[in-house]
C-alpha positions as CSV (number, residue, x, y, z in Angstrom):
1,X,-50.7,215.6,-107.3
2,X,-49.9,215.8,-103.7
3,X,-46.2,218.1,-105.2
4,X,-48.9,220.5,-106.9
5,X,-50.9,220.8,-103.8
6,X,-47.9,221.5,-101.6
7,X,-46.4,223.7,-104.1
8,X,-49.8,226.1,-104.0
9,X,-50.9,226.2,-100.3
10,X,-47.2,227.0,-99.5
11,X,-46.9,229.8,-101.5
12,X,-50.7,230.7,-101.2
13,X,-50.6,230.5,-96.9
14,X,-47.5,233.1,-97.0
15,X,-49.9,235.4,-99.4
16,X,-52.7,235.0,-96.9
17,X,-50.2,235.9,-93.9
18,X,-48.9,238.8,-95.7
19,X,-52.5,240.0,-96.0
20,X,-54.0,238.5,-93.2
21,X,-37.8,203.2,-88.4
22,X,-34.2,203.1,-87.7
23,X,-32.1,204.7,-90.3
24,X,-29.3,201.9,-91.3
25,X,-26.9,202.2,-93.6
26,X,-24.5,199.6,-95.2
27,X,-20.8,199.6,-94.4
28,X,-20.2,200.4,-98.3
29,X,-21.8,203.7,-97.2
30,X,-19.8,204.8,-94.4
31,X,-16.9,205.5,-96.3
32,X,-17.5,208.4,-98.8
33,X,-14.5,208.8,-100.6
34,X,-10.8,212.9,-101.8
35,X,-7.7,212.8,-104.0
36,X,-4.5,210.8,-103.2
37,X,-1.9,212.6,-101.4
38,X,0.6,210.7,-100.0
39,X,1.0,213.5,-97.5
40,X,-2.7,213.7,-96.9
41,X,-4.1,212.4,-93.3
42,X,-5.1,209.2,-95.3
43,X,-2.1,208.5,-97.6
44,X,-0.6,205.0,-97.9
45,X,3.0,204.6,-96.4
46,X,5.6,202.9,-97.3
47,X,7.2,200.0,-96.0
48,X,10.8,200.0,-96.0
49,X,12.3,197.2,-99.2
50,X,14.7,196.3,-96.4
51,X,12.1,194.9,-94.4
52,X,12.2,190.6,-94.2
53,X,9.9,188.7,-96.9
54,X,7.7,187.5,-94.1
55,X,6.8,191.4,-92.7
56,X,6.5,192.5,-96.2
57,X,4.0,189.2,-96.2
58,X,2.3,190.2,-93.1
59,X,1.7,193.7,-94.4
60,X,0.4,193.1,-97.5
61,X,-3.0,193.3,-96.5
62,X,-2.7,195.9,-94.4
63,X,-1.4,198.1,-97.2
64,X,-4.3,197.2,-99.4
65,X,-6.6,198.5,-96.8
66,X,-4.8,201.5,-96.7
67,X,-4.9,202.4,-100.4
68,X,-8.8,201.0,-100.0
69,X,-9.0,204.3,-97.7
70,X,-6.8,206.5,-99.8
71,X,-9.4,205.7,-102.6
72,X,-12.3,206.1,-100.3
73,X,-11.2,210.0,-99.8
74,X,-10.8,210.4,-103.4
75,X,-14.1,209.7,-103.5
76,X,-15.3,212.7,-101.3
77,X,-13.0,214.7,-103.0
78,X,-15.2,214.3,-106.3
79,X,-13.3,211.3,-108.1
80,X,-15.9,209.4,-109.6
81,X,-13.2,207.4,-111.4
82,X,-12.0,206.2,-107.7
83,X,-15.3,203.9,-107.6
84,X,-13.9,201.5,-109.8
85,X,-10.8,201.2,-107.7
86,X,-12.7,200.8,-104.8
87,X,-14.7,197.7,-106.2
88,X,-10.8,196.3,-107.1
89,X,-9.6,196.7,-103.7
90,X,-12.4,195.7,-102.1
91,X,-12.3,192.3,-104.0
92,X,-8.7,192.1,-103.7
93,X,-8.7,192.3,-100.1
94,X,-11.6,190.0,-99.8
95,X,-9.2,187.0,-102.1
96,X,-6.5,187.9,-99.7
97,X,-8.2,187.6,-96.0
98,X,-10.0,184.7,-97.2
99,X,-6.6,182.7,-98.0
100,X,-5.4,183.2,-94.2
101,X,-4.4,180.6,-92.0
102,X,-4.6,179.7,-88.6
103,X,-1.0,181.3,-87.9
104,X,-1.9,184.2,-89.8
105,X,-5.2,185.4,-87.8
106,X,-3.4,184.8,-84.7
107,X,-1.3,187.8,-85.6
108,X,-3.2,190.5,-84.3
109,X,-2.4,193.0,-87.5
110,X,-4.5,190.8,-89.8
111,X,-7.1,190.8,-87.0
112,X,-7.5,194.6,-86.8
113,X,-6.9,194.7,-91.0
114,X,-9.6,192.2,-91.6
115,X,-12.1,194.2,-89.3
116,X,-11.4,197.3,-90.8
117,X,-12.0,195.9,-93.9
118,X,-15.3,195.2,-93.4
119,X,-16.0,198.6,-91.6
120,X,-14.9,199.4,-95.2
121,X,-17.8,197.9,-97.2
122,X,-16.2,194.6,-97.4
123,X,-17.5,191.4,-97.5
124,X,-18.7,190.0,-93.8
125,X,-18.3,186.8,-94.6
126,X,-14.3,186.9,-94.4
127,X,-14.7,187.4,-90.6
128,X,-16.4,183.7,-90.2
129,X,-12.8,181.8,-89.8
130,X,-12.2,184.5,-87.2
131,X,-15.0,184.5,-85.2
132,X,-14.6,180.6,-84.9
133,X,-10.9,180.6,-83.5
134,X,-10.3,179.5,-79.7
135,X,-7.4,181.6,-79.1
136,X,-9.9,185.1,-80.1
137,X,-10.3,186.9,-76.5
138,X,-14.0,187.4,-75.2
139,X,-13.8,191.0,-76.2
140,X,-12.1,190.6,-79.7
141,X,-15.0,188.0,-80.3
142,X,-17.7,190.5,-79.6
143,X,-16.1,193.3,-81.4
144,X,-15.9,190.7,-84.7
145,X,-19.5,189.5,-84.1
146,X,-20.6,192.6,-83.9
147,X,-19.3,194.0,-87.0
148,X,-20.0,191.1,-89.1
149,X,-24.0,191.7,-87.8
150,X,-23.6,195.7,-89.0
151,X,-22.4,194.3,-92.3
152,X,-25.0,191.8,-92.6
153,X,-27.9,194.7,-91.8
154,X,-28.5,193.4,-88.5
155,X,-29.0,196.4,-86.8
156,X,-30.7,195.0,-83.1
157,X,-28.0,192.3,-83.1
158,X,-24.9,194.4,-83.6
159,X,-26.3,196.9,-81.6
160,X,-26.6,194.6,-78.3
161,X,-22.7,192.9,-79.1
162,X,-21.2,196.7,-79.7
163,X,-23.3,198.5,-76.7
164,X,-20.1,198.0,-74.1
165,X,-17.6,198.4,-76.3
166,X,-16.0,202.2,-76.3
167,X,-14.9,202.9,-79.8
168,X,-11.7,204.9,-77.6
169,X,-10.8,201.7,-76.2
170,X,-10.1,200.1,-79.4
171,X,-7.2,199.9,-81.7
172,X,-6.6,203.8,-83.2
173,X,-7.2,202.4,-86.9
174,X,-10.4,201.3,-84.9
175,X,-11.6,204.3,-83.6
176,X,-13.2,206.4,-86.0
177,X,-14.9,203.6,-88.4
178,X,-16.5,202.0,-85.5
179,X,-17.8,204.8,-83.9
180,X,-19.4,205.7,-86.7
181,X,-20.6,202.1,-87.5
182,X,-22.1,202.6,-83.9
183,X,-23.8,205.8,-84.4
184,X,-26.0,204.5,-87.3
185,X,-27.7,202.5,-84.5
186,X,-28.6,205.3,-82.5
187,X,-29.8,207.7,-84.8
188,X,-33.6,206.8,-84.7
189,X,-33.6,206.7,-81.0
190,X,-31.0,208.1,-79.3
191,X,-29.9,211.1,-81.2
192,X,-28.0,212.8,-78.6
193,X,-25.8,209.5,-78.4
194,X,-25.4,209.4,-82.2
195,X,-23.9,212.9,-82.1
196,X,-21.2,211.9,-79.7
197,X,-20.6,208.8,-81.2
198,X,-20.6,210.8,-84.9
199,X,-18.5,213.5,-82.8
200,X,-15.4,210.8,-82.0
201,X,-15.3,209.8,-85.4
202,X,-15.0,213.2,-86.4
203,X,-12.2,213.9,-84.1
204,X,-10.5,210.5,-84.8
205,X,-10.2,210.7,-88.6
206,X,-10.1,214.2,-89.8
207,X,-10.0,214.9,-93.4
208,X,-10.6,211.5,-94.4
209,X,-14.1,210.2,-95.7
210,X,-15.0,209.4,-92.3
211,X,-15.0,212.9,-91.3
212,X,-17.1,213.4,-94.5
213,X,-19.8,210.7,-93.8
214,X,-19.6,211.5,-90.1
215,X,-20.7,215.2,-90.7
216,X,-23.4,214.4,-93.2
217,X,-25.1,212.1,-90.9
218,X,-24.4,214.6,-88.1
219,X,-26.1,217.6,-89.2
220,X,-29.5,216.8,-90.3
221,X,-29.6,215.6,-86.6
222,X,-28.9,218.5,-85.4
223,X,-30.9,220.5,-87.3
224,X,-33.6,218.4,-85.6
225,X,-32.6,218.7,-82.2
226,X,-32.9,222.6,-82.4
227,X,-29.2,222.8,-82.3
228,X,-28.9,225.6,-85.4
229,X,-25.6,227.1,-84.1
230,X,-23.5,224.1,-84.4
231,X,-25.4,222.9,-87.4
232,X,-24.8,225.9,-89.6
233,X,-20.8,225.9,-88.5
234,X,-20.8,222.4,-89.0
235,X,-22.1,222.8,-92.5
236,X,-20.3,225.6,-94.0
237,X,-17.1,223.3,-92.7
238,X,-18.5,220.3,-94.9
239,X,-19.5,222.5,-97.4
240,X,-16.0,224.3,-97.6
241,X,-14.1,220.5,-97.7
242,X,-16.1,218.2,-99.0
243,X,-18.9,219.8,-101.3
244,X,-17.4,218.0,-104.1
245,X,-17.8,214.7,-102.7
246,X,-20.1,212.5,-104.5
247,X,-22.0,211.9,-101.8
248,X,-23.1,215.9,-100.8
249,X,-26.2,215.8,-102.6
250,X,-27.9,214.1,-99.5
251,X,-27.0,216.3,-97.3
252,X,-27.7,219.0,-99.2
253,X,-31.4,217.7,-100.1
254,X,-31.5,216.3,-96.2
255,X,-30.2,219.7,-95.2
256,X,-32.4,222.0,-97.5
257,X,-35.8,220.2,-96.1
258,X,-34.5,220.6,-92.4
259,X,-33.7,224.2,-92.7
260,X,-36.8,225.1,-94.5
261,X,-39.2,223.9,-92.0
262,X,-38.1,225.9,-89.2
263,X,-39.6,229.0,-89.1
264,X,-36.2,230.7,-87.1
265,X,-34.6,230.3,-90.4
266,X,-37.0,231.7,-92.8
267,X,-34.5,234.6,-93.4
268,X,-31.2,236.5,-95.2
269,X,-29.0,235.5,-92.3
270,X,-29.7,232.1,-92.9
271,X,-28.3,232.1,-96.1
272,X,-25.6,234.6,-94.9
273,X,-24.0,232.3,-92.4
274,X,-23.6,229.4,-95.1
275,X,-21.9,231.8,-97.9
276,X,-19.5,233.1,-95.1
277,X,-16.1,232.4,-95.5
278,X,-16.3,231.1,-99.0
279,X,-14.2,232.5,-101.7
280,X,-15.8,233.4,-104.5
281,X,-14.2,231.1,-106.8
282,X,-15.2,228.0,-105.1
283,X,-19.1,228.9,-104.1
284,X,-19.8,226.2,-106.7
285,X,-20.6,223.8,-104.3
286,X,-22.4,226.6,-101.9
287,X,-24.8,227.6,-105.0
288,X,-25.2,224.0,-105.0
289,X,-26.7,223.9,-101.6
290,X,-28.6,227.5,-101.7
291,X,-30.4,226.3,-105.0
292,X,-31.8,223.2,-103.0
293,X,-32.7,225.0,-100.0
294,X,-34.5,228.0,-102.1
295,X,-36.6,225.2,-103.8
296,X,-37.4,223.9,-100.8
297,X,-38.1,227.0,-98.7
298,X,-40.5,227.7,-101.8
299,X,-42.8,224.3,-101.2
300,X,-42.9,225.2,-97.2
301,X,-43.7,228.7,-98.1
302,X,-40.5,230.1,-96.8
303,X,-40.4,233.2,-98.7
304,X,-38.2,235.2,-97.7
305,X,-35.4,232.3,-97.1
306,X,-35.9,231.4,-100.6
307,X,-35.8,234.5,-102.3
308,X,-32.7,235.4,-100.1
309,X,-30.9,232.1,-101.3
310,X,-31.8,232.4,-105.0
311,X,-30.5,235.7,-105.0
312,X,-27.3,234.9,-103.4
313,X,-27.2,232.6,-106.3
314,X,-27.7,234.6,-108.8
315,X,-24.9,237.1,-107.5
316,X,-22.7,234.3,-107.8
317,X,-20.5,234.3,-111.0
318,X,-19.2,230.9,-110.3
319,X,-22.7,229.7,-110.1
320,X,-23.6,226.7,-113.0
321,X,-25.8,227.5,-115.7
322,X,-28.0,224.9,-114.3
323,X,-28.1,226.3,-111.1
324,X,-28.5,229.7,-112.1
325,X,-31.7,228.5,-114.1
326,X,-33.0,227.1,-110.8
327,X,-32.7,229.9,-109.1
328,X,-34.0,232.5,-111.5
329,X,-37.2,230.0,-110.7
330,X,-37.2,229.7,-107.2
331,X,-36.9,233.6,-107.0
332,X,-40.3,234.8,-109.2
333,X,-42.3,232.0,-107.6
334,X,-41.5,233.2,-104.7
335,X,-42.2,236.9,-105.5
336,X,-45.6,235.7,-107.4
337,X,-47.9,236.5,-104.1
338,X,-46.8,240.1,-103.8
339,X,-46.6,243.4,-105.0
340,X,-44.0,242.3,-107.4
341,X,-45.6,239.6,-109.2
342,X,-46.0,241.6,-112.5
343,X,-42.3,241.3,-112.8
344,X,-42.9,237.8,-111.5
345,X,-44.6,236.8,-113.9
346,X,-42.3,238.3,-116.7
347,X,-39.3,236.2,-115.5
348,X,-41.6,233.2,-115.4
349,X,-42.6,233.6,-118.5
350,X,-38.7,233.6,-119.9
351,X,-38.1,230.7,-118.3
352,X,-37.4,227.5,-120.5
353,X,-40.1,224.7,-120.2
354,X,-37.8,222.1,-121.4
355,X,-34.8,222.8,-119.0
356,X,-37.2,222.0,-116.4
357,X,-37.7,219.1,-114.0
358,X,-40.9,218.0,-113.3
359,X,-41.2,219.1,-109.9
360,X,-39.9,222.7,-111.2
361,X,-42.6,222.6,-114.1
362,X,-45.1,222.0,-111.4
363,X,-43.7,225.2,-109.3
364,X,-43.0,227.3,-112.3
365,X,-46.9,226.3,-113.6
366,X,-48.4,226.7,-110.1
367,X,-46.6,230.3,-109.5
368,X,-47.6,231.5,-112.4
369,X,-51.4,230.9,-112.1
370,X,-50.9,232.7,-108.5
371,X,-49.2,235.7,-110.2
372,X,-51.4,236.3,-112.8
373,X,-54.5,236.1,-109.9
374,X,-52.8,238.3,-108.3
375,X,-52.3,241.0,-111.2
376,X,-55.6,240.1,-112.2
377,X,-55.1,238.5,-115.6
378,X,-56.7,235.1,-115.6
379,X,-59.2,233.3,-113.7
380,X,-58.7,230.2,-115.0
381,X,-56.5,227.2,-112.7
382,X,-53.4,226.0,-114.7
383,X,-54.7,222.6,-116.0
384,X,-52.8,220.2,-113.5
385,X,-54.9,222.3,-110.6
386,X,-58.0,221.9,-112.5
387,X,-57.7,218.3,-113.0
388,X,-57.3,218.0,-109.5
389,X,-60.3,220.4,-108.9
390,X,-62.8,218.8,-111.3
391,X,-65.6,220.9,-113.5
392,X,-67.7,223.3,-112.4
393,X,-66.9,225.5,-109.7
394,X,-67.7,229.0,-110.5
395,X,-65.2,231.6,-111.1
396,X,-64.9,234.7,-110.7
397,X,-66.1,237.4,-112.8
398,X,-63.9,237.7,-116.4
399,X,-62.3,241.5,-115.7
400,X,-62.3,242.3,-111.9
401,X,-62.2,246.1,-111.5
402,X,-58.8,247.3,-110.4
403,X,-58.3,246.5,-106.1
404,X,-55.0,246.9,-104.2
405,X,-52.7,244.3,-105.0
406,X,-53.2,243.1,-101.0
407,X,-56.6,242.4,-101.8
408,X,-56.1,240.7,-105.1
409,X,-53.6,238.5,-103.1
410,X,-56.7,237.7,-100.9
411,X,-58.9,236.9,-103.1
412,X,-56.4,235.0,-105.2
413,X,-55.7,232.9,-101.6
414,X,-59.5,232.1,-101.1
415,X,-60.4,231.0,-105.0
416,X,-57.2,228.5,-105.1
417,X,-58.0,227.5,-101.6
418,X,-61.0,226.1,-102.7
419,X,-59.0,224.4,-105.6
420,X,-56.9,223.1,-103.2
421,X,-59.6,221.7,-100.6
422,X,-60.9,219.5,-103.7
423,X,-57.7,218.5,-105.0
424,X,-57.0,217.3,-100.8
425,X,-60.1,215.7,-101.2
426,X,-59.4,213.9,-104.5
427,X,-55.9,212.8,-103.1
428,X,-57.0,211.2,-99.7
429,X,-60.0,209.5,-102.2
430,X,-57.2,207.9,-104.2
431,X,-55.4,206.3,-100.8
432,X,-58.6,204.7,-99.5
């Protein structure tokens, strides 16, 4: 009910213009996860054979972890498949850290290994043996703490143990998972800290999954600190790298709502700087994006961004067939409260019911009730509106006589408005 109402007043408010708690996330999460390249930033080296049995021993974990990471950029390369892997390594590595002894955490490679494991998505608990050893400096103790509380989803703890420590001043294998571990504290609060800290993770770990996490936390924030510029560059980077990753979806939605609520944006350039640089053949992930911010410039009554992204869609040839549907939507409702809404109305009309989500059947139902107001062929609400309204109100008079379409947009505004005012008045009834 409330998605109907939205739908209408946004699309219904541009007509009447016209004519008159902290945000944690669990260390399985940090990681995305591209496709194994062994000459990649993130591949897996090799040991030499000639090594002794006892480094090859000593190593074995470590090399784990490092496929664990090689499988994490699969992941944000699009490899669903690498999932399962993950889940193996991640319990493989868990068997293996657990089995340490004394001698073995005292070497500091299993140290760093098993802490970068668990800035990996694995399990905290490994850590316990560690945290109790004499010989573990102040520092080291804090840092291990500290990281087992951000696994655990102790947020306020970890973030008093890790609020000395300078993710720069750590181990280099350190670096970029913690400082992104770090930044997850601060993005409620302190979002000009999170950016930094998202920043030196960035910088640390480049084409690796925790550039790709790093960015997609990054932008939305920056989006809402006003900082459009970098935002915008920042996304057509991610867009260009990792729109395949299985994790883009969020920051496309994330990114979508952001950019349509800003009025500064509510236009072709907009939609311009995110296709730039994109070859044609791989705008797949781009028409992605553009069909999520079209649908959502269409419920915040950002007409002109949405009809500018649906059509950069729908010039697309590499476009989906799903997203191609969507924006063929997008574009008449957004059209339906103007001088075009005959033709509106015609592609609405051709537009298959059964394709459709339920928030789309919504917008496609609720735009075509405004079009058809506006040509002057119905008077009557589409029936999830008039449910909302109740029985009735009086309506206007069966066949108007021919008025500019301005005026028909008008009057169209004010008889929904009242729709809307009782539909408001229902929903805030319903969360008494």
């Amino acid at each position: 009910m409330k998605r109907i109402a939205l739908i209408a007043a946004a699309l219904l408010a541009f007509t009447g213009a016209a004519a008159g708690s902290i945000f944690y996330f669990k260390p399985a999460f940090v990681f995305g996860v591209p496709e194994v390249d062994t000459a990649s930033d993130h591949g897996v080296p090799s040991y030499p054979s000639s090594a002794s049995e006892e480094v090859q021993a000593r190593r074995y974990t470590l090399r784990l972890v490092e496929q664990l990471g090689a499988v994490q950029d699969r992941i944000i390369r699009g490899d669903r498949a690498a999932l399962a892997d993950q889940r193996r390594l991640l319990n493989e590595i868990a068997r293996e850290v657990r089995n340490f002894s004394e001698d073995e955490w005292r070497d500091y490679v299993n140290v760093r290994t098993s802490l970068l494991y668990v800035l990996s998505g694995g399990d905290a608990n490994v850590l316990t043996p560690l945290v109790k050893q004499e010989f573990l400096g102040v520092a080291d103790e804090r840092l291990a703490r500290g990281i087992m509380s951000f696994a655990e989803g102790q947020p306020k703890k970890a973030r008093e143990l890790f609020a000395d420590i300078d993710p720069r001043s750590l181990d280099v294998s350190l670096v970029g998972p913690f400082a992104l571990a770090k930044a997850s504290l601060y993005i409620d609060d302190d979002r000009a800290k999170a950016v930094t800290l998202l920043d030196d993770a960035r910088l640390a770990c480049p084409h690796t999954a925790i550039e790709e996490a790093s960015a997609r936390r990054e932008i939305p924030i920056l989006l809402n600190l006003g900082d459009t510029t970098r935002a915008m560059m920042l996304t057509g980077s991610y867009v260009r790298e990792f729109g395949k990753s299985i994790y883009a979806w969020k920051l496309f939605r994330d990114f979508a709502e952001a950019v349509a609520k800003r009025e500064n944006l509510n236009n072709v350039t907009t939609v311009n700087l995110l296709a730039e640089g994109v070859d044609e053949k791989d705008m797949q992930p781009t028409s992605e994006l553009l069909v999520d911010i079209a649908g959502e410039a269409v419920l915040q009554g950002r007409l002109n961004l949405a009809k500018a992204a649906a059509g950069r869609v729908l010039a697309t040839s590499s476009a989906s067939p799903e997203a191609r549907e969507k924006a063929r939507l997008y574009a008449a409702a957004a059209e339906a409260p103007s001088d075009d809404a005959g033709n509106a109305l015609k592609a609405l009309d051709q537009i298959t019911v059964d394709r459709l989500s339920e928030e789309d059947t919504e917008i496609r139902e609720v735009a075509g009730f405004i079009a058809k107001m506006v040509v002057g062929n119905t008077t009557e609400p589409p029936r999830s509106l008039a449910s909302a309204s109740g029985a009735g109100r009086a309506q206007p008079a069966a066949n108007p006589p021919p008025v500019p379409s301005a005026i028909k947009a008008t009057a169209a505004l004010d008889n929904a408005d009242a729709i809307l005012k009782d539909a408001d008045s229902i929903i805030s009834g319903s969360g008494k």
